[in-house]
MOPAC internal coordinates of N, CA, C and O (Angstrom, degrees):
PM7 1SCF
backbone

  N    0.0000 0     0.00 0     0.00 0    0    0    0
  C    1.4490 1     0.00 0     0.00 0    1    0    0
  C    1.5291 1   107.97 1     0.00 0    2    1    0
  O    1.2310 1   129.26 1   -30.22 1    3    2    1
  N    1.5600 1    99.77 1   149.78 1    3    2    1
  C    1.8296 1    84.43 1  -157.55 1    5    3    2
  C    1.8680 1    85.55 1  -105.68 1    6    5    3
  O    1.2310 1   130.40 1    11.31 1    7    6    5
  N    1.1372 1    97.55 1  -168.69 1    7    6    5
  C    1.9225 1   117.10 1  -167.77 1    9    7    6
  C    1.8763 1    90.72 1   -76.60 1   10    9    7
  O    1.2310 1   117.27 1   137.48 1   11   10    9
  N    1.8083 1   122.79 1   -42.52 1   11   10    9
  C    0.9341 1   110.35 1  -176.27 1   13   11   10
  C    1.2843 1   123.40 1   -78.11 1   14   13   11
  O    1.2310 1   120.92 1   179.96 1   15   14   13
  N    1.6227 1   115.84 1    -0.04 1   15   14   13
  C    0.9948 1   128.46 1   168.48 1   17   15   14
  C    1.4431 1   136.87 1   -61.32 1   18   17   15
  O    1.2310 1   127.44 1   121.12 1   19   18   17
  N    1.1598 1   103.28 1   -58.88 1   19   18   17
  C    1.6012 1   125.32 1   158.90 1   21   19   18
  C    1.0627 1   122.82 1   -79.56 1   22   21   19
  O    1.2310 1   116.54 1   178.71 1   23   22   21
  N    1.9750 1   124.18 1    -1.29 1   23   22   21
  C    1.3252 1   111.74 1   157.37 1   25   23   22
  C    1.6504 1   111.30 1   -78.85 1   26   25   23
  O    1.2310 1   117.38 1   164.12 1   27   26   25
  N    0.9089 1   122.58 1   -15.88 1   27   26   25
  C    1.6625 1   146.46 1   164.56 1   29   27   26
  C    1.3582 1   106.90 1   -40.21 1   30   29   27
  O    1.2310 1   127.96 1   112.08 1   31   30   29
  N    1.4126 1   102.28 1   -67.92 1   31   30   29
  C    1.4084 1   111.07 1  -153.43 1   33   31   30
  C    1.3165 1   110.65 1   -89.94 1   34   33   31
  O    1.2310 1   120.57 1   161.65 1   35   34   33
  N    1.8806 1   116.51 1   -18.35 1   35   34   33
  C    0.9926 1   128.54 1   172.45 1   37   35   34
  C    1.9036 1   112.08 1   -63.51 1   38   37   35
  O    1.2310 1   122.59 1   132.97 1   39   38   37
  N    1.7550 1   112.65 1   -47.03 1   39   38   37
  C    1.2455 1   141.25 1   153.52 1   41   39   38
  C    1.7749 1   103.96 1   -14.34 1   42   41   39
  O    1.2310 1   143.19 1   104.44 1   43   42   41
  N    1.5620 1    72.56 1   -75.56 1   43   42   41
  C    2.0647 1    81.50 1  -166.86 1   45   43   42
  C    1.0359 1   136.24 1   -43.82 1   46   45   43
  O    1.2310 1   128.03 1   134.80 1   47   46   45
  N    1.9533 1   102.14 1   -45.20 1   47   46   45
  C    1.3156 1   118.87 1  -179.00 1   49   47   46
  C    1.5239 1    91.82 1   -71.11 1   50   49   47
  O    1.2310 1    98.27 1   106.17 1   51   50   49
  N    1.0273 1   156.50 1   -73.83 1   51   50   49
  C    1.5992 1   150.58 1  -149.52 1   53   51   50
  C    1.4251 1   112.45 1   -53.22 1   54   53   51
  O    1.2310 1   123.44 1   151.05 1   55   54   53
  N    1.5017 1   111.01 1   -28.95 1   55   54   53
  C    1.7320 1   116.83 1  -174.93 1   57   55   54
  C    1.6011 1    93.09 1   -81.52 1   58   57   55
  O    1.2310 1   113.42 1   134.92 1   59   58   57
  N    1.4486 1   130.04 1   -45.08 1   59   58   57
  C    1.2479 1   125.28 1  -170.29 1   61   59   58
  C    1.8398 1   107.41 1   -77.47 1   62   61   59
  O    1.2310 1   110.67 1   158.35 1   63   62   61
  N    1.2989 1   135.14 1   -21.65 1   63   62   61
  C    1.3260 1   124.59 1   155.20 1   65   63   62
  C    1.7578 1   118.53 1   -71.84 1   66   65   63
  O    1.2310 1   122.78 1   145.67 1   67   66   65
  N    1.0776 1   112.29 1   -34.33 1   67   66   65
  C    1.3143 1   115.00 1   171.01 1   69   67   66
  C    1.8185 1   106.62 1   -54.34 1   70   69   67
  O    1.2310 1   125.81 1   116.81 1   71   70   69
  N    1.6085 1   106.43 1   -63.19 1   71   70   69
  C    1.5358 1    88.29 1   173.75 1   73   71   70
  C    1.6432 1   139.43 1   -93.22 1   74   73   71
  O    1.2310 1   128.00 1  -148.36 1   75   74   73
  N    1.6138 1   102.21 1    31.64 1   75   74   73
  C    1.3498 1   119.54 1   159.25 1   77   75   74
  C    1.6852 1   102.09 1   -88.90 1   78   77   75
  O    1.2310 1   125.18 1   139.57 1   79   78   77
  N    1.2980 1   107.66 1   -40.43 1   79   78   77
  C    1.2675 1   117.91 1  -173.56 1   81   79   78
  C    1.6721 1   109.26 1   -59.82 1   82   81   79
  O    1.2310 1   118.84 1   140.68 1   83   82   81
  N    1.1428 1   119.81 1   -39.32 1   83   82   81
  C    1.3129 1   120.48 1  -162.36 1   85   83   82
  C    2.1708 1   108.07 1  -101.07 1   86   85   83
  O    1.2310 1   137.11 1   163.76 1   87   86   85
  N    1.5019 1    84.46 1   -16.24 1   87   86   85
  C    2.0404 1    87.70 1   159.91 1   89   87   86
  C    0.8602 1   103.62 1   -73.30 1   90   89   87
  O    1.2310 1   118.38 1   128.29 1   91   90   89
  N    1.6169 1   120.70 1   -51.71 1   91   90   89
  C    1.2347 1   115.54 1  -162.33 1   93   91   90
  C    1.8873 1   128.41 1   -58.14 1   94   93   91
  O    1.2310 1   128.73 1   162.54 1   95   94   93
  N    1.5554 1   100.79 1   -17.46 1   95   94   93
  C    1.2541 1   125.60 1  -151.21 1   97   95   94
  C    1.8621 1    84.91 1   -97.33 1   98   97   95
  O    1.2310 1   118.36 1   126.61 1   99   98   97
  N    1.3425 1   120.73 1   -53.39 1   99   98   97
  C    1.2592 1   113.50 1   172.47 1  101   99   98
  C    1.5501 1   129.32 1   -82.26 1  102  101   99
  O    1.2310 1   120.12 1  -166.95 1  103  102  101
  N    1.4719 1   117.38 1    13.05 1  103  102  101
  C    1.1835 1   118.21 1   162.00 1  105  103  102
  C    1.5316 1    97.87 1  -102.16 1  106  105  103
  O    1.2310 1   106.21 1   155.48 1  107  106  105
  N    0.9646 1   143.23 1   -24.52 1  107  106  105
  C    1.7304 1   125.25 1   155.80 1  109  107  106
  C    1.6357 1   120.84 1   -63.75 1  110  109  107
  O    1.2310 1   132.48 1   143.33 1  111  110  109
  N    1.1960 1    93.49 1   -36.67 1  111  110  109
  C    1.9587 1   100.71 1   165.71 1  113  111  110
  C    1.8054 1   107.39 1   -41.89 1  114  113  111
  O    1.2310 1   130.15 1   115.17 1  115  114  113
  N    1.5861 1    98.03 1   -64.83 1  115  114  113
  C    1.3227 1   103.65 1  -175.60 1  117  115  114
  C    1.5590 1   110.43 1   -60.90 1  118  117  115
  O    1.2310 1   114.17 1   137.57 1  119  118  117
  N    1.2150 1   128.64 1   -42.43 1  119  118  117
  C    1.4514 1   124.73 1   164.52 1  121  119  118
  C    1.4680 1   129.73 1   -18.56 1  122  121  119
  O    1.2310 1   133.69 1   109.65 1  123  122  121
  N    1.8751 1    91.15 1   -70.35 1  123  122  121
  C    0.9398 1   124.38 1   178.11 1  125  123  122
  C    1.8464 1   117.21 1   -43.81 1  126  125  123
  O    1.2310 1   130.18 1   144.04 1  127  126  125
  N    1.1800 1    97.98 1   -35.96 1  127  126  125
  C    1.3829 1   112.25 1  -160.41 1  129  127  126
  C    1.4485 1    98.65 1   -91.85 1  130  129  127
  O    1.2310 1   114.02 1   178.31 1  131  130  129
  N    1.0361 1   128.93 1    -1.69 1  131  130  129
  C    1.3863 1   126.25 1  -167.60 1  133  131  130
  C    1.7363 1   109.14 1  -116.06 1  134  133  131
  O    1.2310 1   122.71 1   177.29 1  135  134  133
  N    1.0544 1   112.42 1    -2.71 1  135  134  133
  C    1.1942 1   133.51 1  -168.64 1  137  135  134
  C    1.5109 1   106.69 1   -77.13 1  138  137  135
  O    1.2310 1   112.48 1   -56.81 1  139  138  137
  N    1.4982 1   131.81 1   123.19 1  139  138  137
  C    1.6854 1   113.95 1   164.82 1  141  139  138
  C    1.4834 1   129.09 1   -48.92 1  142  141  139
  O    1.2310 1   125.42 1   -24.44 1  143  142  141
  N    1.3082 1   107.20 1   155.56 1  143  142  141
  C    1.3990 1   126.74 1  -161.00 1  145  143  142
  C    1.6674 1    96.06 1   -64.78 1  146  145  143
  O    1.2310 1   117.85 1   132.91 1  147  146  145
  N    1.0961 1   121.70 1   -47.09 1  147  146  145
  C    1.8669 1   137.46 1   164.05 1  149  147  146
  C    1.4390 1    93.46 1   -19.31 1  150  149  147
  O    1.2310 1   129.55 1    95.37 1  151  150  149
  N    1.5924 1    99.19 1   -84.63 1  151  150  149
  C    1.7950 1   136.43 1  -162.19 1  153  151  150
  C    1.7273 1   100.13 1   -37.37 1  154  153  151
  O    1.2310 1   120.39 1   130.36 1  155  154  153
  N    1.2948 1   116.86 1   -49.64 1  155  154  153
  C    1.5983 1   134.39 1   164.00 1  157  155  154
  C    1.3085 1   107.19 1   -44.49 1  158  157  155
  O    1.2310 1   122.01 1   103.33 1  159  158  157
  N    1.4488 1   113.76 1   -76.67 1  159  158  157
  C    1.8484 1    99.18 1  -155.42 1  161  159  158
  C    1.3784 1    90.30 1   -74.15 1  162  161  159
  O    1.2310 1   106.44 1  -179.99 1  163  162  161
  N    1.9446 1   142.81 1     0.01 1  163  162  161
  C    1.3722 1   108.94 1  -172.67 1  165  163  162
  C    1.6867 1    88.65 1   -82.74 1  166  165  163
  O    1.2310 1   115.04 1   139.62 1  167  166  165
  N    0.8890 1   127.01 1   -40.38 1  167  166  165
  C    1.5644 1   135.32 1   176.49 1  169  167  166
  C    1.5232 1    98.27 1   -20.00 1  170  169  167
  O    1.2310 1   121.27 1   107.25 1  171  170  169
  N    1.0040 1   115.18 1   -72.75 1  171  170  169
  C    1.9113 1   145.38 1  -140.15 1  173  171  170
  C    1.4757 1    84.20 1   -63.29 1  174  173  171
  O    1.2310 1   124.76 1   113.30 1  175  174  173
  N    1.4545 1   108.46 1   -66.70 1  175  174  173
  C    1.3567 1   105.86 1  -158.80 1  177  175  174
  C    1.8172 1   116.07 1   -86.93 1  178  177  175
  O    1.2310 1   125.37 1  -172.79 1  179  178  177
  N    1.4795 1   107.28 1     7.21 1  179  178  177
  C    1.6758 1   117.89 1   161.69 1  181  179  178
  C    1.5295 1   111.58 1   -84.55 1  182  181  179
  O    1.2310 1   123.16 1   146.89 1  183  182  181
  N    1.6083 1   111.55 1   -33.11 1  183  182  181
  C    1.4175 1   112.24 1   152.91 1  185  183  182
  C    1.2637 1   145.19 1   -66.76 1  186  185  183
  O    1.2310 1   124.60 1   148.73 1  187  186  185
  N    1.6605 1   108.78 1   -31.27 1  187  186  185
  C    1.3891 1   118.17 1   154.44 1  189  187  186
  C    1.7325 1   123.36 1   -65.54 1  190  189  187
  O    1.2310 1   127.65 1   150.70 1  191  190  189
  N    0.9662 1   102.89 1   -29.30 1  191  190  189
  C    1.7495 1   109.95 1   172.91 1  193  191  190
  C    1.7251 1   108.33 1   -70.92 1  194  193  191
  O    1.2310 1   118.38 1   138.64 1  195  194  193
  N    1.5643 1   120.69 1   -41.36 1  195  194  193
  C    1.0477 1   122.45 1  -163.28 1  197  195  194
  C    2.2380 1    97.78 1   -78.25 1  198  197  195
  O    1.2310 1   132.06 1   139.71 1  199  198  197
  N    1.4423 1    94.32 1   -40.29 1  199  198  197
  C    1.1137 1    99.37 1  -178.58 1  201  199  198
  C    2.0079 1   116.46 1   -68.38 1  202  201  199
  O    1.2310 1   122.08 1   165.95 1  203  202  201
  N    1.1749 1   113.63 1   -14.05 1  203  202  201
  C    1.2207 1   128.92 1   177.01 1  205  203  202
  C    1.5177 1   125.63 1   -76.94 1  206  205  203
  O    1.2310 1   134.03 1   147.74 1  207  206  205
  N    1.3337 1    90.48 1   -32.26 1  207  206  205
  C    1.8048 1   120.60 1  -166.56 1  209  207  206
  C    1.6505 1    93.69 1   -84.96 1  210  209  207
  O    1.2310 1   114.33 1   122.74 1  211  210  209
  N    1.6176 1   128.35 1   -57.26 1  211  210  209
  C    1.3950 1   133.23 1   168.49 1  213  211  210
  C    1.4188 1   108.37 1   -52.97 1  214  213  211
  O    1.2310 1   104.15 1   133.81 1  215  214  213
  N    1.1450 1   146.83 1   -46.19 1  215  214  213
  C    1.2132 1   142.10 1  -158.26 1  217  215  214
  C    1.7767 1   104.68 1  -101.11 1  218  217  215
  O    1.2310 1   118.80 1   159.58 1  219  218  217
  N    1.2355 1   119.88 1   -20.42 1  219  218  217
  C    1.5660 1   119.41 1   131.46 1  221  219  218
  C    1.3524 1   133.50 1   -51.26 1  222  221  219
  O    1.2310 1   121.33 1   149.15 1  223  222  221
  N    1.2967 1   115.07 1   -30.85 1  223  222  221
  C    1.5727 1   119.98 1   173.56 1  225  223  222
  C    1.3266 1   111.76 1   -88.03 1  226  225  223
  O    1.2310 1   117.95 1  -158.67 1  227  226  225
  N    0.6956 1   121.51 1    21.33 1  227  226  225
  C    1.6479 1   115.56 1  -149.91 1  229  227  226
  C    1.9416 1    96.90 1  -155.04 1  230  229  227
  O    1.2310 1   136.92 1   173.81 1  231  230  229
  N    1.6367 1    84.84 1    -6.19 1  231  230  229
  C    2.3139 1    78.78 1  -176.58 1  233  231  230
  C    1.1242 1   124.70 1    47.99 1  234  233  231
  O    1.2310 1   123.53 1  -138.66 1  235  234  233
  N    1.4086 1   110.84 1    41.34 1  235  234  233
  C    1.6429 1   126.26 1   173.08 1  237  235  234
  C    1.5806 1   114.37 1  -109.13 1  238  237  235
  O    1.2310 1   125.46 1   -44.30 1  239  238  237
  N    1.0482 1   107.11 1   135.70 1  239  238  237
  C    1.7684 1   107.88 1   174.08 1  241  239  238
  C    1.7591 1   108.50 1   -33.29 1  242  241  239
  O    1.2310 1   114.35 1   -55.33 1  243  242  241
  N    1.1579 1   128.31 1   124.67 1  243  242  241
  C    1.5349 1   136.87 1   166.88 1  245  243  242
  C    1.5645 1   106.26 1  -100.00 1  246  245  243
  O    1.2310 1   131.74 1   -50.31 1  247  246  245
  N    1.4535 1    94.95 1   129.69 1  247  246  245
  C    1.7860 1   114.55 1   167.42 1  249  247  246
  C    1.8941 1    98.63 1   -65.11 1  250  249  247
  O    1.2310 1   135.92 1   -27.75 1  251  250  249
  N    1.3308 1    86.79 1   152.25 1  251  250  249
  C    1.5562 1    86.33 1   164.93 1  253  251  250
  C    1.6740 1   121.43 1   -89.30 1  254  253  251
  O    1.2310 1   115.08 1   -41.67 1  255  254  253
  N    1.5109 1   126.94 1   138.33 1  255  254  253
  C    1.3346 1   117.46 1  -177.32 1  257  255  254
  C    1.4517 1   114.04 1   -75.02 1  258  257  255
  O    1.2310 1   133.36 1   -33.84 1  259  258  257
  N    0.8609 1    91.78 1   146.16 1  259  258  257
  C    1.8689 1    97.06 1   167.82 1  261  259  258
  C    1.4115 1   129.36 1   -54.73 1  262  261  259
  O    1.2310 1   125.44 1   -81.39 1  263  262  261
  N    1.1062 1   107.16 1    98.61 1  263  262  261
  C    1.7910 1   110.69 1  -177.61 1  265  263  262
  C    1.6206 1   120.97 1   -86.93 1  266  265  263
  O    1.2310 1   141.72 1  -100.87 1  267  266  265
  N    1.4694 1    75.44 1    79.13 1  267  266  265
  C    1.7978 1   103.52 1  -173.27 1  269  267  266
  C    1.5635 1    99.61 1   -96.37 1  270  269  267
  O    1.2310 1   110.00 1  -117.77 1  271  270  269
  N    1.5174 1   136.37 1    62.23 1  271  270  269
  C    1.5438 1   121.73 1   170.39 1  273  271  270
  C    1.4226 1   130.35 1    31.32 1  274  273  271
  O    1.2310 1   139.51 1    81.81 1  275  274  273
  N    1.8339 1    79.76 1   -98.19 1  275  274  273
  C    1.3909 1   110.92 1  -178.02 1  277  275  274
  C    1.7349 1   121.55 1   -33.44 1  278  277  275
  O    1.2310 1   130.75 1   135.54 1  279  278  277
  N    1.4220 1    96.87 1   -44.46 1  279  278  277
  C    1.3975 1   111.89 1  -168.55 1  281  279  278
  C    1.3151 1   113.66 1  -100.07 1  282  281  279
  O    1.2310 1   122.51 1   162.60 1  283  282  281
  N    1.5422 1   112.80 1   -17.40 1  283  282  281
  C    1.9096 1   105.52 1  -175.26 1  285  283  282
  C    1.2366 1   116.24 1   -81.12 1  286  285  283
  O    1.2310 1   123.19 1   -42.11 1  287  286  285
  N    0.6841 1   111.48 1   137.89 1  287  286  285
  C    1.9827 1   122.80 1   170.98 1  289  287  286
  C    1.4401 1   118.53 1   -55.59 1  290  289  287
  O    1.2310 1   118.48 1   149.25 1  291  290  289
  N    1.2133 1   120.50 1   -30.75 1  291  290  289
  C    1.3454 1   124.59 1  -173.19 1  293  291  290
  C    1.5272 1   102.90 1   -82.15 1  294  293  291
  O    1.2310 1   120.10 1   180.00 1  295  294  293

């Protein structure tokens, strides 16, 4: 088997994880999208908390979270 051989095959396999990678990426899109409008901002603002909590550790300016009740964890 020659060197251009297995740069081939090396090729192939990377194009075929890339587009497992990228179904995979738009069947969570579609997930995502299907989800209630609720289900969303509790998301948003579990990410803004998580993102708040790192940038506290880290002695970086923190956004303020959204003090949405219903939806905050705290």
């Amino acid at each position: 088997m020659s060197l251009e051989d297995d740069t081939m095959k090396s090729k192939e396999k990377v194009w075929r994880g890339i587009e497992k990678m990228n179904l995979e990426k738009m069947k969570r899109r579609q997930q995502l999208a299907k989800l209630s409008f609720e289900t969303k901002i509790t998301i948003l603002v579990r990410l803004q908390s998580i993102a708040s909590e790192i940038n506290k550790a880290s002695g970086r300016k923190c956004r303020q979270v959204w003090e949405i009740s219903e939806y905050h964890d705290n």
